[in-house]
C-alpha positions in Angstrom: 86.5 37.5 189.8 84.8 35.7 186.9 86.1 32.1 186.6 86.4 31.4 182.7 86.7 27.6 182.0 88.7 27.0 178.7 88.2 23.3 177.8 91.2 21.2 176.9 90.5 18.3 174.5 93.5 19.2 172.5 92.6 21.6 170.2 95.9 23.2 168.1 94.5 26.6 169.5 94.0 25.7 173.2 97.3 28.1 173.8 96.9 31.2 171.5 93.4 31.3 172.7 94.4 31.1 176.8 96.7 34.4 176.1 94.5 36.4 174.6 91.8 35.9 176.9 94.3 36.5 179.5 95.1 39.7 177.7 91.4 40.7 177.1 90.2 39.6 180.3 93.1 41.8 182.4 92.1 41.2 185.9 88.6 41.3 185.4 88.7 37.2 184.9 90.7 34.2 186.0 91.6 31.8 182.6 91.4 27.9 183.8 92.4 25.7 181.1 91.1 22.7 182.2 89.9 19.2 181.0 87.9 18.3 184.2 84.0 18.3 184.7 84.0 19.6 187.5 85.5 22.8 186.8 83.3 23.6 183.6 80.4 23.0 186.5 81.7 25.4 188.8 82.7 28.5 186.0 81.2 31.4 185.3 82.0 31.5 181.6 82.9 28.6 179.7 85.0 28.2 176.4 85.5 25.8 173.4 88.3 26.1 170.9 88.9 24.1 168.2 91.1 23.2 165.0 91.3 20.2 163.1 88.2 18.0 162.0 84.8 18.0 163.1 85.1 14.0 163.5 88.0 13.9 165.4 87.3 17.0 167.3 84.2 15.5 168.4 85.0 12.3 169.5 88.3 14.1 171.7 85.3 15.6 173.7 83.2 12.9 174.1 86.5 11.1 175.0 87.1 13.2 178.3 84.5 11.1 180.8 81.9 13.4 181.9 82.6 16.3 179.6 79.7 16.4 177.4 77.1 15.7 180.3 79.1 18.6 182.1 79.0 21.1 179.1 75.0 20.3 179.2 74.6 20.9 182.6 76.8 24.4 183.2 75.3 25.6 179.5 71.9 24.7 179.0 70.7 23.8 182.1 72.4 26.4 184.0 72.8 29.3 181.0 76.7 29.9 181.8 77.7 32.0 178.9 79.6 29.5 176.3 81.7 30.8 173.1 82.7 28.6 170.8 86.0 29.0 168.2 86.0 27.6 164.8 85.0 24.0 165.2 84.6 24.5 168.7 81.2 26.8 167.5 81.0 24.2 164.5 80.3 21.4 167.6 76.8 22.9 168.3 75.6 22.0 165.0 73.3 18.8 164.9 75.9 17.0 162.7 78.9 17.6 160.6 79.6 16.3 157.8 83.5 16.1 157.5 85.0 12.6 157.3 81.4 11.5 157.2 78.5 12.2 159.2 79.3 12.7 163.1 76.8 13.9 165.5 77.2 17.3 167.3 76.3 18.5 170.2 73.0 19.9 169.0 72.8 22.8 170.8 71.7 25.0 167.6 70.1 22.8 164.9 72.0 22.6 161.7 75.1 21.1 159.9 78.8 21.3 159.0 79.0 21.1 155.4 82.0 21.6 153.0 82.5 25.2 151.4 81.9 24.9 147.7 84.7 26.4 145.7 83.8 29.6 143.8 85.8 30.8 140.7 89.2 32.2 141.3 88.2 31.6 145.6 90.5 28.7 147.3 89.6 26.2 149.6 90.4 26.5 152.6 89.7 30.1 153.6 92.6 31.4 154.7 92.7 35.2 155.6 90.7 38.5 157.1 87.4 38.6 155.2 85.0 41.4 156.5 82.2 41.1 159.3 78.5 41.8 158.2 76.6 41.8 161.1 73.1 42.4 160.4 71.2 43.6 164.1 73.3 44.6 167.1 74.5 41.9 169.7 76.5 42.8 173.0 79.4 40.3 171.8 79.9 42.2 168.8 79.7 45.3 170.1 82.3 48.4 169.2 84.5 46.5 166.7 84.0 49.7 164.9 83.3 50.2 160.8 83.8 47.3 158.2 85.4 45.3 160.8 87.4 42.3 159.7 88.2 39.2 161.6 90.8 36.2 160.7 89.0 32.9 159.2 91.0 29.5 158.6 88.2 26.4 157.2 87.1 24.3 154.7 83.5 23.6 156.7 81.0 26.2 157.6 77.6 25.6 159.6 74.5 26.4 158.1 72.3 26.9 160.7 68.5 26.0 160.2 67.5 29.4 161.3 69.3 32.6 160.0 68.0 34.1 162.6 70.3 32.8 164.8 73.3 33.9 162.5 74.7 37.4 164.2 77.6 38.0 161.6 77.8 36.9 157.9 80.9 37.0 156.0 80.9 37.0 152.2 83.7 34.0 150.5 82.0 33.2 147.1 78.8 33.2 149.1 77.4 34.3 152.0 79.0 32.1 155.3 77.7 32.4 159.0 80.7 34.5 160.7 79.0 34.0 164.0 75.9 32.4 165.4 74.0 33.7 168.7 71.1 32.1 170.8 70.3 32.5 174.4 73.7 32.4 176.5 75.1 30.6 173.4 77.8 32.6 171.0 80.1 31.1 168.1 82.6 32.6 166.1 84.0 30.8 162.8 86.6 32.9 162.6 89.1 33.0 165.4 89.6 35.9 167.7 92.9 35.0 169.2 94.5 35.6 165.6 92.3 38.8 164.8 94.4 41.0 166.8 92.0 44.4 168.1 88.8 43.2 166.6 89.4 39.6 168.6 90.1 40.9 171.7 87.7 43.6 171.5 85.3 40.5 171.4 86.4 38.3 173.8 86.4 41.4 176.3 82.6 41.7 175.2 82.1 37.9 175.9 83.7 38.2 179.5 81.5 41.4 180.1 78.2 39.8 178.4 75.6 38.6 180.2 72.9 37.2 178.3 
């Protein structure tokens, strides 16, 4: 059974995200939600959640000892399969800019910047917007015809290569839905709120192997 580490660094959707993994994962995959080191070393599949700011979500990872030199270890060292949620995939960037400038994880060069409001469009995104997803990718695979996920943010990463962008969504302007490289996937919007479509995905991530 596939040993899925969910990292706990006290993201708001550290629960909602645990169920429907549970529920996508059936008892194909064992859910650890976990805050150790060692148990991101020893999984499978590891996962990031996040909510709140890029500053402060951030510096809650870097807080846990070990964490970070764990993450780089099981990830790129090792090529685990990682997903990252909303600021969780907004934490590979180089640096983000919310609250000022706070390093990232660099993982996938490029930054977290504020969305710029567009006439009669609010900020934050709140809502389902549709999925564009321009070339086929095994984690976005079957979600079936102008699929449409559930996005909550006032940042989006912009990615220095738009290669590496697997989904676009369209909010005034065109926004990187999802970003893909190597064993490394991130959503902005959040799967455990977009009900088929989400778990359709996470059952894809727990089945993918890059």
């Amino acid at each position: 059974m596939t040993r899925v580490a969910l990292i706990d660094y006290g993201s708001g959707n550290l629960h909602s995200c645990a169920r429907a993994l549970a529920a996508a994962a059936g008892d194909a995959a064992a859910i650890h939600v976990t805050a150790r080191p060692e148990d991101i070393l020893a999984a499978g599949r590891i996962v990031l959640p996040g909510v709140g700011h890029f500053a402060d979500c951030a510096g809650a990872l870097r807080a846990i000892p070990g964490m970070v030199d764990a993450l780089e270890e099981a990830v790129l060292r090792k090529g685990r399969p990682f997903l990252g949620i909303c600021v969780g995939m907004q934490l590979m960037a180089d640096i983000g800019l919310e609250d000022g400038e706070t390093p990232g994880l660099g993982w996938v060069h490029g930054i977290v910047e504020a969305l710029v409001p567009a006439p009669g469009l609010p900020v934050p995104h709140v809502g389902w917007n549709e999925l564009m997803i321009p070339a086929p990718h095994p984690v976005l695979a079957g979600l079936g015809d102008k699929p449409h996920a559930y996005f909550t943010h006032s940042y989006a990463f912009r990615p220095e290569d738009q290669g590496e962008v697997s989904a676009w969504t369209d909010y005034g302007a065109p926004l990187a839905a999802a970003i893909a490289r190597d064993n490394l996937f991130g959503t902005q919007f959040h799967p455990e709120k977009s009900q088929r479509l989400g778990l359709t995905l996470l059952a894809n991530f727990l089945e993918w192997t890059p």
